[in-house]
N, C-alpha and C positions, 0 to 999 in steps of 0.2 A: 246456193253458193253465196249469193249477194249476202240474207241473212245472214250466215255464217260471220262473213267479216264484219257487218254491223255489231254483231254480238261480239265478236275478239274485241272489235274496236270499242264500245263499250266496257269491257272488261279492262281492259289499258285505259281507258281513259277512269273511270274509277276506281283502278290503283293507283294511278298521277293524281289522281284529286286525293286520296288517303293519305299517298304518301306527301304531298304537299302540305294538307293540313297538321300531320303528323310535324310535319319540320319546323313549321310554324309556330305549333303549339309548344316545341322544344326549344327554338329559340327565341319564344315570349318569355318562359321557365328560366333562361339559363338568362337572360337579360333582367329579367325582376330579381333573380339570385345573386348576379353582380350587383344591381343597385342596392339590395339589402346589403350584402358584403359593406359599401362604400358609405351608408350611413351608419353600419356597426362601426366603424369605425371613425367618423364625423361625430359619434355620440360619446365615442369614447374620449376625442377631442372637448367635447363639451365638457366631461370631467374635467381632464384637465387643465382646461384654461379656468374652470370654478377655484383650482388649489394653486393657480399661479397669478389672480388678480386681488388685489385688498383695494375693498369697496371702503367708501366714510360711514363711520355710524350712525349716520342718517338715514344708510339705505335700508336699514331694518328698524322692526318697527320695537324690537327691544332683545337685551344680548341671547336671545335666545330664539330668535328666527330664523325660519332655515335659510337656504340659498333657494330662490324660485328661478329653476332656468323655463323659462315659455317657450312654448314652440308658436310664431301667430301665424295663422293662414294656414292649405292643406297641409298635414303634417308628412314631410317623408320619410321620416325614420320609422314609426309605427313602432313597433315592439322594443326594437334596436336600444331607443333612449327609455325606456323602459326596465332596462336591464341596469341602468345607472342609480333609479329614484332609489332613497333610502343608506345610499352611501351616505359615509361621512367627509365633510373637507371640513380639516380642524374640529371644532366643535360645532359646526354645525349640519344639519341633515339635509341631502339634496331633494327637492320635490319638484316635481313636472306637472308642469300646468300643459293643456291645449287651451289656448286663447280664439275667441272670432275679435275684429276687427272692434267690436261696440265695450269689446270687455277694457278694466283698465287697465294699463300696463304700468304707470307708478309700481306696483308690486312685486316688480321681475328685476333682480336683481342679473340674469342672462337673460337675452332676446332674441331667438332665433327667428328671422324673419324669413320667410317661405318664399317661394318664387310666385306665388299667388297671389302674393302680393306687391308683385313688382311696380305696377299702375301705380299703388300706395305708397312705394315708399320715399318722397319727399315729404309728403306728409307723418309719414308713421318716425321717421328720423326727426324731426322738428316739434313734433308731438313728445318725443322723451329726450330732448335733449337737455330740460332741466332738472332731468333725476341722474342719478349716478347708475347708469345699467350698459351694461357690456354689450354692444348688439355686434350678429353673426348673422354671418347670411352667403347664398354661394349662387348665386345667380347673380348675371353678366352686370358690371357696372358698380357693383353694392360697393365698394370700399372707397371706389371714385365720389359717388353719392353724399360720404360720409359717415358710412360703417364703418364700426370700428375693427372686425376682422371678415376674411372674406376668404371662405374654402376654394381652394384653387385644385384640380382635378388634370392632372397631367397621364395617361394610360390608366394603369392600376394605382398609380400615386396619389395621396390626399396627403397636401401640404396649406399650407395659409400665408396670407397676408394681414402684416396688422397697419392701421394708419392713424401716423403717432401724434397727427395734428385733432385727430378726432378722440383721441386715447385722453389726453390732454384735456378738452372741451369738456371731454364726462366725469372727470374730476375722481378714476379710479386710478389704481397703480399698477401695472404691469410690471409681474418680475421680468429681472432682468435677463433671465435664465429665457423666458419663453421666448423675448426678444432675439434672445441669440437661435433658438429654432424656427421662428417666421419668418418672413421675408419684408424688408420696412418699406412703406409707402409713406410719399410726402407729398401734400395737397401742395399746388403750385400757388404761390402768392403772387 
């Protein structure tokens, strides 16, 4: 008899272990599926903020460079901004770099700075503040920092922040149009 319920109890206990790993494995699945969701759509922002900024002709190296949006540090879009490279905004073609920290960023006319690199980024801001390059980024603090937009993540919503004393600094232009869909931050003087 004792057997017996050893053996039941065994039995229940690794279908509780199945089925927990089971749940687990489903809701790691359905949480990597929402975070791809939310960078498919972060990238697809990345478009469009490429067709609503006019960089100076400085920032290319002649009329026929494409737009370089970087992704620096781990990348989380993965495939997502991948599906953008090769677009056109205006006459020029979008290309996607992945950057490490040593690479240059002079070259990026968009910057997306990764939350891996949050330690870095007083440096990595200060590092490109005398090129004209759009930086974005969506981890805690970035716009405060002095990024110039910053993904703001509200449930299923992806919305932005742009801040206009930094917009300013990088010597691009933000239409006025995207202005009217972000939300304005002003650095306190």
């Amino acid at each position: 008899m004792r057997k017996r319920i050893q053996n039941k109890a065994r039995i229940v206990l690794t279908a509780l272990l199945i089925g927990i790993t089971m749940l687990l494995q489903f809701s790691s699945h359905a949480q990597a599926e929402s975070q791809f969701e939310e960078y498919q759509v972060k990238a697809a922002f990345l478009y469009n903020f490429a067709k609503f900024i006019e960089w100076p002709s400085n920032a290319f190296h002649d009329p026929d460079s494409p737009i370089r949006i970087c992704v620096l540090g781990k990348d989380p879009f993965g495939e997502a901004l991948d599906s953008i490279k090769n677009k056109n905004v205006g006459a020029r073609k979008l290309v996607i770099e992945r950057l490490r920290r040593s690479d240059s960023l002079d070259k990026c006319q968009l910057l997306f700075i990764s939350d891996s690199e949050k330690n870095n980024l007083p440096e990595i801001l200060k590092g490109v503040k005398k090129w004209p390059v759009l930086t974005v980024g969506d981890m805690q603090g970035f716009i405060q920092s002095g990024g110039i937009i910053s993904f703001v993540s509200k449930g299923n919503q992806v919305s932005f922040e742009i801040n206009l004393d930094a917009v300013e600094r990088s010597k691009i232009k933000v239409s006025s149009q995207l202005l009217q869909v972000g939300s304005i931050y002003r650095e306190k003087h």
